[in-house]
PyMOL Python script that loads the backbone (N, CA, C, O; Angstrom):
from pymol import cmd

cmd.read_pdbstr("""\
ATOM      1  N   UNK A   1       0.857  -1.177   0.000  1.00  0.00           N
ATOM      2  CA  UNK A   1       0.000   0.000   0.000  1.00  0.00           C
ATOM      3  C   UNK A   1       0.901   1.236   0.000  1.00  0.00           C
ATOM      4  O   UNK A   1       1.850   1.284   0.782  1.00  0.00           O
ATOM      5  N   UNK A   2       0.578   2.481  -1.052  1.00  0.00           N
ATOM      6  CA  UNK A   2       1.536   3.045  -1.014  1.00  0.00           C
ATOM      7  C   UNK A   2       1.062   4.386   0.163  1.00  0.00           C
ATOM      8  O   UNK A   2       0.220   4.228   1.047  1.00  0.00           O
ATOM      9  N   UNK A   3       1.653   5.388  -0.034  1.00  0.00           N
ATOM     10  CA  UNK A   3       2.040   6.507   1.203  1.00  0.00           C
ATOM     11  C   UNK A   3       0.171   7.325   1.365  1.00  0.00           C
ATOM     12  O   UNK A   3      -0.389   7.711   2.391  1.00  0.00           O
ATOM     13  N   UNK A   4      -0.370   7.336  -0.158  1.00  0.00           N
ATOM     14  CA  UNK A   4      -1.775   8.095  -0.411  1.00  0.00           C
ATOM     15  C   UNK A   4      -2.604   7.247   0.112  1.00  0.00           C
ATOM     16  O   UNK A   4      -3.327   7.584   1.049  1.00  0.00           O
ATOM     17  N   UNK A   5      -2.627   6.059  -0.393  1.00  0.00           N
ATOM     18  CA  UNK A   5      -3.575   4.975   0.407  1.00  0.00           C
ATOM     19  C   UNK A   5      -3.483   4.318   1.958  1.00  0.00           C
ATOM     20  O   UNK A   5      -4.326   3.512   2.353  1.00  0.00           O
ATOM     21  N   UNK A   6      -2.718   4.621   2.515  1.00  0.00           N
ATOM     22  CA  UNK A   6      -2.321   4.919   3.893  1.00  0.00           C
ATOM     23  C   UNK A   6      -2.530   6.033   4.414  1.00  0.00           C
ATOM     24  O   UNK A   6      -2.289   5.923   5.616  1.00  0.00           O
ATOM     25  N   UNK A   7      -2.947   7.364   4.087  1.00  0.00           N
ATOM     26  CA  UNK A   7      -3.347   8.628   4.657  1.00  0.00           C
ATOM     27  C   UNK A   7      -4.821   8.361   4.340  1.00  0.00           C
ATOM     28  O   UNK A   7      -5.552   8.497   5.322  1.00  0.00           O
ATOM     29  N   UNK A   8      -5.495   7.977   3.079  1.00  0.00           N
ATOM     30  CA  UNK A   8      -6.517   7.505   3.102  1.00  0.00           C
ATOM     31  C   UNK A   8      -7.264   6.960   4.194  1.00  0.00           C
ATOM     32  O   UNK A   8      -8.129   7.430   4.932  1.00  0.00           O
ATOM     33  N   UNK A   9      -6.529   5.493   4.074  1.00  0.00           N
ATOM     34  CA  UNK A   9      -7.346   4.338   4.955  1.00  0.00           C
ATOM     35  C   UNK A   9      -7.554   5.330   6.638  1.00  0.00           C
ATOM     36  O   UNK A   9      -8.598   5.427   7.283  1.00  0.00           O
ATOM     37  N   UNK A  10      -6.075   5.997   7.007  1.00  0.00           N
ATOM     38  CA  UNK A  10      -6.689   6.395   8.540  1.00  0.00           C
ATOM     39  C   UNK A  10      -7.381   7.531   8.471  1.00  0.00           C
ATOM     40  O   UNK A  10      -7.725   7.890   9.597  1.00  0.00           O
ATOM     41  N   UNK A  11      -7.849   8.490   7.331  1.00  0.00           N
ATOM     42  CA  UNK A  11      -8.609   9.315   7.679  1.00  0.00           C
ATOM     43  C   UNK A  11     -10.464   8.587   7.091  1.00  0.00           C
ATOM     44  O   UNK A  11     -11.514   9.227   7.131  1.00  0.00           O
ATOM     45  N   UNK A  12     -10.339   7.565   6.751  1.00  0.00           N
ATOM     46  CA  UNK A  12     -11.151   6.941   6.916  1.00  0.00           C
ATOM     47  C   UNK A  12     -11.275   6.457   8.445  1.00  0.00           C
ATOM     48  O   UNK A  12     -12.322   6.647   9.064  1.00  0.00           O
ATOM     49  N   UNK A  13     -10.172   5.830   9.027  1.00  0.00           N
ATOM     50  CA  UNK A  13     -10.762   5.044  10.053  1.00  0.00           C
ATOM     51  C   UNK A  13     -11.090   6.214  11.246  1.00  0.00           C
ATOM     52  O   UNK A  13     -11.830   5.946  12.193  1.00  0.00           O
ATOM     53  N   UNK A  14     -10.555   7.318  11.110  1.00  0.00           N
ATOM     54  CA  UNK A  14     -11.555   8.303  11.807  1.00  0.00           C
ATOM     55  C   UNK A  14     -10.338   9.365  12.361  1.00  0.00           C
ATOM     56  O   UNK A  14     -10.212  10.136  13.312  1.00  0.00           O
ATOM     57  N   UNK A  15      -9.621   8.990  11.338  1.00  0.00           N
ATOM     58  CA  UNK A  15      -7.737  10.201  12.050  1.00  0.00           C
ATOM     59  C   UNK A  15      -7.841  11.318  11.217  1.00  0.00           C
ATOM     60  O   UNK A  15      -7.435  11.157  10.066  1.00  0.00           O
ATOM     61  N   UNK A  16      -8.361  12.591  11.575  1.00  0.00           N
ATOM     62  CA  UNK A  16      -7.959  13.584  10.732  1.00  0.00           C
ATOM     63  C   UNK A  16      -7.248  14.451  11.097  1.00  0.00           C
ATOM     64  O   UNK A  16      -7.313  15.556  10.558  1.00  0.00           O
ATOM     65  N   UNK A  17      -6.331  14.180  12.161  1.00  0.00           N
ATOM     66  CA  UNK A  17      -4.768  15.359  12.076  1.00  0.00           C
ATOM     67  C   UNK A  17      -4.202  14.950  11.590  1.00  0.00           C
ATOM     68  O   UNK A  17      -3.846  13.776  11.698  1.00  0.00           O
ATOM     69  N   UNK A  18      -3.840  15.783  10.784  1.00  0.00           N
ATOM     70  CA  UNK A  18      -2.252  15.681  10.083  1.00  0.00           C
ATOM     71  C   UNK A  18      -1.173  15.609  10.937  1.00  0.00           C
ATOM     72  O   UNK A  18      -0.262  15.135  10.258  1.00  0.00           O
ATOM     73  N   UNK A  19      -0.746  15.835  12.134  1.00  0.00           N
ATOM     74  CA  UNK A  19       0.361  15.770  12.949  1.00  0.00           C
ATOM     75  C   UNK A  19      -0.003  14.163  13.625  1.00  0.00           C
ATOM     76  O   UNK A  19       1.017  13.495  13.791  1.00  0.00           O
ATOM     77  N   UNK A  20      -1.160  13.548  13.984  1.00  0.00           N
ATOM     78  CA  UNK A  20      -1.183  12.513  13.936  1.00  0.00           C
ATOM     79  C   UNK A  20      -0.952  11.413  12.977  1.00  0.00           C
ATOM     80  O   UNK A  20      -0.254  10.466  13.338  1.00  0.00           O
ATOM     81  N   UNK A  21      -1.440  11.439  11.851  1.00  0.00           N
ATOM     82  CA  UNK A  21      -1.445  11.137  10.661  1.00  0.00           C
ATOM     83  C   UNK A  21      -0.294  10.745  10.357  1.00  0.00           C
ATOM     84  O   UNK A  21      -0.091   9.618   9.905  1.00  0.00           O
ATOM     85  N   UNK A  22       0.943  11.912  10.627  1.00  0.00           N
ATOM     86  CA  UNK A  22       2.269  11.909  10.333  1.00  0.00           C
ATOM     87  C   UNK A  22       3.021  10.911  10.883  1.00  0.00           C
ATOM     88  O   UNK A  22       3.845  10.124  10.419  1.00  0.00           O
ATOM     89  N   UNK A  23       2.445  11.160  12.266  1.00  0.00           N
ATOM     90  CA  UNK A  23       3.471  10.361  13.930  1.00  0.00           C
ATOM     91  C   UNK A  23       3.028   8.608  13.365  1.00  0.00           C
ATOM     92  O   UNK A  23       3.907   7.748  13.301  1.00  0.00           O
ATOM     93  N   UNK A  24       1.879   8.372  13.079  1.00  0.00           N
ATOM     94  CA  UNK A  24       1.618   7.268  12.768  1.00  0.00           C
ATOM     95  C   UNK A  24       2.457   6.102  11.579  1.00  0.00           C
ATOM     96  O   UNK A  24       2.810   4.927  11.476  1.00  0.00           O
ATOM     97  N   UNK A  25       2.448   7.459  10.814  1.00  0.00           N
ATOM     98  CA  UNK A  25       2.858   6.606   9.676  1.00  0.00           C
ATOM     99  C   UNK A  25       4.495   7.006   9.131  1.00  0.00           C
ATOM    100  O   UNK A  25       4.970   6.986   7.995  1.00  0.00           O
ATOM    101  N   UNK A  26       5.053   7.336  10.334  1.00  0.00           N
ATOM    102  CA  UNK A  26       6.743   8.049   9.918  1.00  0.00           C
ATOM    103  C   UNK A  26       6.966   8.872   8.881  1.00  0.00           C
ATOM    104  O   UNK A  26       7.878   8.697   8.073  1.00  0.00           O
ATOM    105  N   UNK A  27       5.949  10.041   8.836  1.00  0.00           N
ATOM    106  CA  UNK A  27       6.264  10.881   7.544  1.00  0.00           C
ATOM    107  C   UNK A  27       6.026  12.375   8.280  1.00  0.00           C
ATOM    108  O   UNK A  27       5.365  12.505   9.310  1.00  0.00           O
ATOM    109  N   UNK A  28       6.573  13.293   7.688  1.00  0.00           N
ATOM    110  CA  UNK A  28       6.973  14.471   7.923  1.00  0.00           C
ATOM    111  C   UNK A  28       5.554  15.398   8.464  1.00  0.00           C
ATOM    112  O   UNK A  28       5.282  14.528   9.292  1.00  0.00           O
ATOM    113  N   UNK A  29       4.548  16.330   8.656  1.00  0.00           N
ATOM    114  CA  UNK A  29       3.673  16.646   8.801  1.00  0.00           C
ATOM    115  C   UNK A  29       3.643  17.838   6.497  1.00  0.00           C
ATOM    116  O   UNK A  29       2.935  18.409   5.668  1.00  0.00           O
ATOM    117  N   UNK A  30       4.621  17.514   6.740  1.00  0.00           N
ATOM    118  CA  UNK A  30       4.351  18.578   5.136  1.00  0.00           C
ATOM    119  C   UNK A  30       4.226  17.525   4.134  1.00  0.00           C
ATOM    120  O   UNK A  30       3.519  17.748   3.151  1.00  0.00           O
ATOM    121  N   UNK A  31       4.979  16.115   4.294  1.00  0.00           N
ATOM    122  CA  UNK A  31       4.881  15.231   3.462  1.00  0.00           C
ATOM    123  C   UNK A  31       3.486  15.027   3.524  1.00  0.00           C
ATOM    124  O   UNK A  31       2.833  15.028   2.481  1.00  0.00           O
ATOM    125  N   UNK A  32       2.793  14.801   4.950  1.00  0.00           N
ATOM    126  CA  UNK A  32       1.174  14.678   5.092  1.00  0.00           C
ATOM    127  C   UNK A  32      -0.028  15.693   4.646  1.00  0.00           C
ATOM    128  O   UNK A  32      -1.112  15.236   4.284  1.00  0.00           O
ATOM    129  N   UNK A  33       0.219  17.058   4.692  1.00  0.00           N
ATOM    130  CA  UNK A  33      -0.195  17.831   4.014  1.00  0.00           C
ATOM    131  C   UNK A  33       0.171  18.190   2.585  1.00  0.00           C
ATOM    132  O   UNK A  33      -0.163  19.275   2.109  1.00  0.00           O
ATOM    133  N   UNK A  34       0.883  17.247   1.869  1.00  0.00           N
ATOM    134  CA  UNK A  34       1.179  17.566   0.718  1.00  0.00           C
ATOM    135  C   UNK A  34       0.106  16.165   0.162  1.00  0.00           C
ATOM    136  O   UNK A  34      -0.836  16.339  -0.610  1.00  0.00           O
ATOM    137  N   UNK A  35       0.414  15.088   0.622  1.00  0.00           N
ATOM    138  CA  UNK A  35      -0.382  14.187   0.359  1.00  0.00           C
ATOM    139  C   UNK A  35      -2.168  14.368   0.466  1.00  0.00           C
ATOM    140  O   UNK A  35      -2.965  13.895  -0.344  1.00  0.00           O
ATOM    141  N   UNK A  36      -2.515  15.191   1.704  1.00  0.00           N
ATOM    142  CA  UNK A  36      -4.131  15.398   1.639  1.00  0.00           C
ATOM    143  C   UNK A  36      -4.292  16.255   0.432  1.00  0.00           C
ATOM    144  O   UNK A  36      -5.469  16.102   0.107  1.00  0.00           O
ATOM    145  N   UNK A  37      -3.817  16.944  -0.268  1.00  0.00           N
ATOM    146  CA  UNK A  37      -3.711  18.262  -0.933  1.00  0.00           C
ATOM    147  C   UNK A  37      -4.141  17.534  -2.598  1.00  0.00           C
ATOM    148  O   UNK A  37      -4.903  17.890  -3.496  1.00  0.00           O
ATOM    149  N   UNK A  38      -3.038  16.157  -2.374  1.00  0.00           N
ATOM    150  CA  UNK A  38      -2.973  15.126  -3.831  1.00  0.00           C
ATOM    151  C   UNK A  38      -4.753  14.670  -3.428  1.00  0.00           C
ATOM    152  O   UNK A  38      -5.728  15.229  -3.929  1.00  0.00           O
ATOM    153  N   UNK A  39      -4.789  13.911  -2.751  1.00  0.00           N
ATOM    154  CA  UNK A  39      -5.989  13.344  -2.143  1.00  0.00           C
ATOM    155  C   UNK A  39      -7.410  14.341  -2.397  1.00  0.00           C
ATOM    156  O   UNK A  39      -8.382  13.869  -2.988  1.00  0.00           O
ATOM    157  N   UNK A  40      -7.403  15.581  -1.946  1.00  0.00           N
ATOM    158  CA  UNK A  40      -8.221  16.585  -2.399  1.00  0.00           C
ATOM    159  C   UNK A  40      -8.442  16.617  -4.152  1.00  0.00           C
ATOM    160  O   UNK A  40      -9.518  16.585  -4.749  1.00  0.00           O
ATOM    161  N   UNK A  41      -6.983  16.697  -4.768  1.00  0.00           N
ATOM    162  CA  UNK A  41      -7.706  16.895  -5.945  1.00  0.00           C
ATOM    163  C   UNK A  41      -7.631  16.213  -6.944  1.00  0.00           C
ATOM    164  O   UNK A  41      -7.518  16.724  -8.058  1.00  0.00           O
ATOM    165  N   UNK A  42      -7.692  14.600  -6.691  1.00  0.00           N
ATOM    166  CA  UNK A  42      -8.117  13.916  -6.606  1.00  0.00           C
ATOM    167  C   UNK A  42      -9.611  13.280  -6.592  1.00  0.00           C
ATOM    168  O   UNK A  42      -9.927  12.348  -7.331  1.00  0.00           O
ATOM    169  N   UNK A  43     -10.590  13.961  -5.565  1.00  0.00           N
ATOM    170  CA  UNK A  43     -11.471  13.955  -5.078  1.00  0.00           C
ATOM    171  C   UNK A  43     -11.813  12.700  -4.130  1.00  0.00           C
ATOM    172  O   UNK A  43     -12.889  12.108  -4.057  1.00  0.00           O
ATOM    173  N   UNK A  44     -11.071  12.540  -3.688  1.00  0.00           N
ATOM    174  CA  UNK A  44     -10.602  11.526  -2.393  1.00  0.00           C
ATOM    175  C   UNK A  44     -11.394  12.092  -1.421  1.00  0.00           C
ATOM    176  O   UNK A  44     -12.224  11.400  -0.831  1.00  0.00           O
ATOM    177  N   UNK A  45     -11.222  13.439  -1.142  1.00  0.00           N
ATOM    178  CA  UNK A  45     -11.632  13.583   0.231  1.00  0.00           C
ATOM    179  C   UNK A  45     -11.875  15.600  -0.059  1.00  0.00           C
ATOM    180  O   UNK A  45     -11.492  16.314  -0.986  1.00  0.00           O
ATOM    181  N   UNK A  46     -12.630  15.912   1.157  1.00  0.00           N
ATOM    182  CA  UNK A  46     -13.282  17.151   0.980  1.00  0.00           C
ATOM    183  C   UNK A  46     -12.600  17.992   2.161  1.00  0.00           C
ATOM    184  O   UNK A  46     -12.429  17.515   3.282  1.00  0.00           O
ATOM    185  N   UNK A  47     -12.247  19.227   1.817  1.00  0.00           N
ATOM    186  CA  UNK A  47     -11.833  20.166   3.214  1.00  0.00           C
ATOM    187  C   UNK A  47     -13.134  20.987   3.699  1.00  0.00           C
ATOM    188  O   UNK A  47     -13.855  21.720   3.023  1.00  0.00           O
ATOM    189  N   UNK A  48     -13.212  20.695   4.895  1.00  0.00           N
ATOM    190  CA  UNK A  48     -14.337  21.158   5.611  1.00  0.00           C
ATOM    191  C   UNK A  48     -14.620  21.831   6.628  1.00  0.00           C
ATOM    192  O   UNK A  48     -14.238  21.252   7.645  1.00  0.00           O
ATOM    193  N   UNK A  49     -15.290  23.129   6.891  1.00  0.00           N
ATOM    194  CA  UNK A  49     -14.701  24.266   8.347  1.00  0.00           C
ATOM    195  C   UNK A  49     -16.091  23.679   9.129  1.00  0.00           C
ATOM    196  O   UNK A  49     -17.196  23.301   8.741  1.00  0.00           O
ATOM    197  N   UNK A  50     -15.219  23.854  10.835  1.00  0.00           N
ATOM    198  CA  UNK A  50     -15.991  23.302  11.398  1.00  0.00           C
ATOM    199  C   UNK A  50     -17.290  24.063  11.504  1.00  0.00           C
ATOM    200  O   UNK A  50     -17.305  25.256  11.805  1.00  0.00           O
ATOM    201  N   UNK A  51     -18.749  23.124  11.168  1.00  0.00           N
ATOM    202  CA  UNK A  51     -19.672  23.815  11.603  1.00  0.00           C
ATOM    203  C   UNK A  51     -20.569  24.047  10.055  1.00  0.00           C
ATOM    204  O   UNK A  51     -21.664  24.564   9.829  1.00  0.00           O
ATOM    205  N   UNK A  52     -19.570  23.425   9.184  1.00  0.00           N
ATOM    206  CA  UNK A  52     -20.398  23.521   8.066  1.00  0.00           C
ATOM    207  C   UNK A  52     -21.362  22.242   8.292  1.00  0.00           C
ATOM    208  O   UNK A  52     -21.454  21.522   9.285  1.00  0.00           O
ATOM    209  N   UNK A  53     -21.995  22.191   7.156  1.00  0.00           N
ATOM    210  CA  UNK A  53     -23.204  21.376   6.719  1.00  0.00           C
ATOM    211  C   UNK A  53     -22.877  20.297   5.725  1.00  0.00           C
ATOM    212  O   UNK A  53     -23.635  20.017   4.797  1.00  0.00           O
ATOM    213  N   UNK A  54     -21.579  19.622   5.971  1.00  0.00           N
ATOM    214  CA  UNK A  54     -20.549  18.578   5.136  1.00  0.00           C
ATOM    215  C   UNK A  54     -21.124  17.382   5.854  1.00  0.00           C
ATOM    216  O   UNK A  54     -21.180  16.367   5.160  1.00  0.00           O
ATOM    217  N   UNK A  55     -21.700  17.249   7.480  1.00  0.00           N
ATOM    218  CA  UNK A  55     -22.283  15.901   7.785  1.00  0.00           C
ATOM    219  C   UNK A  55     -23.400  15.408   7.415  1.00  0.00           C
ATOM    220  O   UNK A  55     -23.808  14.270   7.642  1.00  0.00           O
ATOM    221  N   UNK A  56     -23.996  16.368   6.755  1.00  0.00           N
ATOM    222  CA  UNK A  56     -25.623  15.976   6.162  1.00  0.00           C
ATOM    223  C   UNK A  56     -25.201  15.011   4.972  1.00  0.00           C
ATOM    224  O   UNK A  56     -25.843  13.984   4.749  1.00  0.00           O
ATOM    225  N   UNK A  57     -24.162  15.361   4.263  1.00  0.00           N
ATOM    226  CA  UNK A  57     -23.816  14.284   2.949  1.00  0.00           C
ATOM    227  C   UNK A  57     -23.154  13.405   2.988  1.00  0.00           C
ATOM    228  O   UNK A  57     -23.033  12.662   2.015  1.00  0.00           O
ATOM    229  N   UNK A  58     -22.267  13.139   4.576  1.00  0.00           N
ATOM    230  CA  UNK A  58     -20.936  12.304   4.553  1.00  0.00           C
ATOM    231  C   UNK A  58     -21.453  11.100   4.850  1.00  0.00           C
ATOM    232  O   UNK A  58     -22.047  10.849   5.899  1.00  0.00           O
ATOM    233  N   UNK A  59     -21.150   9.955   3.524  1.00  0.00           N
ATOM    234  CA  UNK A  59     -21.450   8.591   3.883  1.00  0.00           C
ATOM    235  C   UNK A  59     -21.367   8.023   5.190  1.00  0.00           C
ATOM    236  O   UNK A  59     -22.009   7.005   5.450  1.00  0.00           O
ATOM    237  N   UNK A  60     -20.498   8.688   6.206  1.00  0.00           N
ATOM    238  CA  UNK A  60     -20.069   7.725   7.382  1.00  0.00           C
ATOM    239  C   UNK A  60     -21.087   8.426   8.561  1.00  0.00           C
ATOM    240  O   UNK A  60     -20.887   8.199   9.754  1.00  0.00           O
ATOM    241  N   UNK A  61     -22.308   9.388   8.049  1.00  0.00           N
ATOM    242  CA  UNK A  61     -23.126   9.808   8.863  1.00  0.00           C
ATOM    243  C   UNK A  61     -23.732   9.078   9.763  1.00  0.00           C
ATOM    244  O   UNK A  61     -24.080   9.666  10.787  1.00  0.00           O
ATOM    245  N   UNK A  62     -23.983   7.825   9.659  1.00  0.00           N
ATOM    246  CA  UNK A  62     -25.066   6.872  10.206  1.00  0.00           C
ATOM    247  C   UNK A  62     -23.851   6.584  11.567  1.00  0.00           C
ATOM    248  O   UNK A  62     -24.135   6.607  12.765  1.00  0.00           O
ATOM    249  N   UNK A  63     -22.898   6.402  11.156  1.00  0.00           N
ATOM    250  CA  UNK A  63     -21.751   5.725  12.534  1.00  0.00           C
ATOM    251  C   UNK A  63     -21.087   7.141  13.177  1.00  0.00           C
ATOM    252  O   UNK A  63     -20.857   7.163  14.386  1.00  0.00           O
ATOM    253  N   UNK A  64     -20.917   7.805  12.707  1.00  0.00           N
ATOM    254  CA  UNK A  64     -20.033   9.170  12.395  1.00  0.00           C
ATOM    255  C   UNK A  64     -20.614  10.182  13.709  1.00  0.00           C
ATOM    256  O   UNK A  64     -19.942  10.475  14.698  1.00  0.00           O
ATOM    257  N   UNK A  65     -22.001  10.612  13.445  1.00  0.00           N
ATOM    258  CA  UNK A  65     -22.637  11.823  14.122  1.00  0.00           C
ATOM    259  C   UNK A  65     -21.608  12.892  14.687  1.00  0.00           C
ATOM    260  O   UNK A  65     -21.460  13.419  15.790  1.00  0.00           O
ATOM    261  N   UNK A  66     -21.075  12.972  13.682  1.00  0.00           N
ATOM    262  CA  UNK A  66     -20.338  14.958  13.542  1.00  0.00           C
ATOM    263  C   UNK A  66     -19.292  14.683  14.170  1.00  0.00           C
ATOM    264  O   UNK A  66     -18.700  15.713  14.494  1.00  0.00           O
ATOM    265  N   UNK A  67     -18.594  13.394  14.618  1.00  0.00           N
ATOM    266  CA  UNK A  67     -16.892  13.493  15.755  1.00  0.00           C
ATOM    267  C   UNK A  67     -15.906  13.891  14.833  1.00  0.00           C
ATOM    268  O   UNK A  67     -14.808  14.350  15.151  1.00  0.00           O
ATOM    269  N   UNK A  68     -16.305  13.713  13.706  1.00  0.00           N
ATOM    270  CA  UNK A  68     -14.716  14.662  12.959  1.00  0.00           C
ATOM    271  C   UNK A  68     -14.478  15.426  12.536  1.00  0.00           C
ATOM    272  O   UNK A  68     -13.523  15.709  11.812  1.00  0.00           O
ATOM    273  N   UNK A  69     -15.771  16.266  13.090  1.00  0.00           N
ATOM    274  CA  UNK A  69     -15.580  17.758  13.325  1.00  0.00           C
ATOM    275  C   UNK A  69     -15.390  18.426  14.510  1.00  0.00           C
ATOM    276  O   UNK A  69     -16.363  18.613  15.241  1.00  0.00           O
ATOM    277  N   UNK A  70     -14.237  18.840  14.838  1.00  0.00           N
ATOM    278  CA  UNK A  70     -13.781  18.715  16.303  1.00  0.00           C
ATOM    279  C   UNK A  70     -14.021  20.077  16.450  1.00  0.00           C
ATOM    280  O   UNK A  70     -13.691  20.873  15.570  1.00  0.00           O
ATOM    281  N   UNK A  71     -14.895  20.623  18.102  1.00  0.00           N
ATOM    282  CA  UNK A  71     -14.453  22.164  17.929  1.00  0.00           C
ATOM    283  C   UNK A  71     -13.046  22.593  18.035  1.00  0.00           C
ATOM    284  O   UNK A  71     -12.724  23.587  17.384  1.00  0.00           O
ATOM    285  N   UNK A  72     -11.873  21.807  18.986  1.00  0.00           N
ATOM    286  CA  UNK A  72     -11.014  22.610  18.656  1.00  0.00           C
ATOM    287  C   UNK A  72     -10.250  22.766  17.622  1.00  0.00           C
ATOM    288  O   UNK A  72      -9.175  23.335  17.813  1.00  0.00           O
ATOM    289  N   UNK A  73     -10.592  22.311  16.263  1.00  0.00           N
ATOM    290  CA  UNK A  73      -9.659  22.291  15.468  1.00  0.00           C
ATOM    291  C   UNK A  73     -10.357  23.570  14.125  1.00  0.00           C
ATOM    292  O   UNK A  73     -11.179  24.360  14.588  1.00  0.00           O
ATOM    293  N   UNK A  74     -10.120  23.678  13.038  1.00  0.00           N
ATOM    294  CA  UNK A  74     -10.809  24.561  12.053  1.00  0.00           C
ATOM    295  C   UNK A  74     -11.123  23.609  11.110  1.00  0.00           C
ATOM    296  O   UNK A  74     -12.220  23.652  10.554  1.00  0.00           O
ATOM    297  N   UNK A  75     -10.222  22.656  10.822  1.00  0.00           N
ATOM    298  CA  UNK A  75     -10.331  22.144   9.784  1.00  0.00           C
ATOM    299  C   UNK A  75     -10.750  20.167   9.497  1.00  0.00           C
ATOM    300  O   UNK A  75      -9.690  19.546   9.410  1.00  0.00           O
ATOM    301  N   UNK A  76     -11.333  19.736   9.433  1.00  0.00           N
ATOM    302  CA  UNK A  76     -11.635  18.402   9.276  1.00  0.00           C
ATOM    303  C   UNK A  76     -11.296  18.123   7.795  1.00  0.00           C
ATOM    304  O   UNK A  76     -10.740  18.828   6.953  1.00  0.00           O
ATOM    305  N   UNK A  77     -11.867  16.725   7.735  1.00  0.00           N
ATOM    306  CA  UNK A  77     -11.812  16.038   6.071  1.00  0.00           C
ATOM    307  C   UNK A  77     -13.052  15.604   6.017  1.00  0.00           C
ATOM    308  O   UNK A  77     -13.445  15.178   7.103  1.00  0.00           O
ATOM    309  N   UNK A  78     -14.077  15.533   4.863  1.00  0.00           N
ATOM    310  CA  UNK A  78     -15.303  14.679   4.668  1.00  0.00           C
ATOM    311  C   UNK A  78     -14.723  13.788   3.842  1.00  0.00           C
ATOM    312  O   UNK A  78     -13.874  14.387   3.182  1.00  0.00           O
ATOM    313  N   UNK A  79     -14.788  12.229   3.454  1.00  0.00           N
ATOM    314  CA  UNK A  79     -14.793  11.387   2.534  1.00  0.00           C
ATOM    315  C   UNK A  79     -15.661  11.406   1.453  1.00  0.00           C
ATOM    316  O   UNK A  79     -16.828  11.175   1.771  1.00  0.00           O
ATOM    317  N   UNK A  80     -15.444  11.625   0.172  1.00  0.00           N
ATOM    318  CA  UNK A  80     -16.248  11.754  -0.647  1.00  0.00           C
ATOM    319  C   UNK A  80     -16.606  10.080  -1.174  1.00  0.00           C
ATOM    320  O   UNK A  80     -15.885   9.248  -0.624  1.00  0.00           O
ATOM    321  N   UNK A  81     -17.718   9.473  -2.252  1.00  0.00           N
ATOM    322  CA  UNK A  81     -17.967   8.728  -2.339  1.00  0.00           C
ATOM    323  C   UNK A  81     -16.946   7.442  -3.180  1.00  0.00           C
ATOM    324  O   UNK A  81     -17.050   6.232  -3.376  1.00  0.00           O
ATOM    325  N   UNK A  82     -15.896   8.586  -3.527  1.00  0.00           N
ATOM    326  CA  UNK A  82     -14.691   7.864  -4.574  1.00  0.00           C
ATOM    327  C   UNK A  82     -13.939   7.451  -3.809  1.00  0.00           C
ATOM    328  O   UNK A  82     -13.166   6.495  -3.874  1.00  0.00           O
ATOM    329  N   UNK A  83     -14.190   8.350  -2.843  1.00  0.00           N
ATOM    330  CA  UNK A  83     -12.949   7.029  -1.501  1.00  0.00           C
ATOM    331  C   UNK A  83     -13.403   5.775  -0.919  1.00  0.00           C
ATOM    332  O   UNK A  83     -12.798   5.109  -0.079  1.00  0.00           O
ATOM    333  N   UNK A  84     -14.446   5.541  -1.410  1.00  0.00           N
ATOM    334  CA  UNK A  84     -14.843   4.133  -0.798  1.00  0.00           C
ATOM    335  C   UNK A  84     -15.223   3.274  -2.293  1.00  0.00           C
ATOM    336  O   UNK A  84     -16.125   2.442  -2.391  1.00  0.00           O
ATOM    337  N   UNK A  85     -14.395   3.660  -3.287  1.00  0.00           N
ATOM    338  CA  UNK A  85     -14.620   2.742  -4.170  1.00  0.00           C
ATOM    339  C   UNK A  85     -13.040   2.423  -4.572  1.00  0.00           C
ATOM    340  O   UNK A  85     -12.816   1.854  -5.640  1.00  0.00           O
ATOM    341  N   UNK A  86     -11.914   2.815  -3.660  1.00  0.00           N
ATOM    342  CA  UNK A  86     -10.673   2.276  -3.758  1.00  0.00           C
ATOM    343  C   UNK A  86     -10.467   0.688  -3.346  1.00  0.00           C
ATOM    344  O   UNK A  86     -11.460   0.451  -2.658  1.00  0.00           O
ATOM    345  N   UNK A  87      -9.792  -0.338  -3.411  1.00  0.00           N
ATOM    346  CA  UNK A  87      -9.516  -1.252  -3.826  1.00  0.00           C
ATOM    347  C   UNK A  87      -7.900  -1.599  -2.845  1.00  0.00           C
ATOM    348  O   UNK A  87      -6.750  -1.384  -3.228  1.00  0.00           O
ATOM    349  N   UNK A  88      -8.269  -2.072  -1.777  1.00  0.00           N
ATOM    350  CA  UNK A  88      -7.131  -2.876  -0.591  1.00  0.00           C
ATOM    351  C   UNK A  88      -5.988  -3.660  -1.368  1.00  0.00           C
ATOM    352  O   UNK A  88      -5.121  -4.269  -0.741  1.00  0.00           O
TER     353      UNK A  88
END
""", "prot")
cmd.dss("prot")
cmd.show_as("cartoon", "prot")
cmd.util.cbc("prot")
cmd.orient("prot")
């Protein structure tokens, strides 16, 4: 699995810092923000300010109910529907 599909899979499994993200997977925090950035346009995944109206559409709504939108942070990820048609 390469470095994109590994930032993938954990901001799927429910990791959306990038400084976590990083610590996890031995990569730099810019290597990790360079990678969400590929991932974005892409359409992998959506940038989202907290408090928007991104949980009304996010597939993982039913399990989800708004935790990855953190107040203290600004910024989350939504999964768009192309990220769950990637291939393990």
């Amino acid at each position: 699995m390469g470095k994109m599909e590994e930032v993938l899979e954990l901001i799927k499994s429910g990791v959306g810092d990038e400084k976590e993200i990083a610590r996890r997977l031995g990569l730099s925090r810019e290597e990790v923000e360079d990678i969400i950035k590929i991932l974005e346009s892409l359409g992998y995944i959506e940038r989202v300010e907290f408090g928007s109206s991104a949980c009304e559409t996010c597939p993982l709504k039913r399990i989800c109910h708004g935790s990855c939108l953190r107040p203290t942070g600004n910024k989350a990820f939504s999964l768009t529907e192309k990220a769950f048609t990637l291939k393990k």
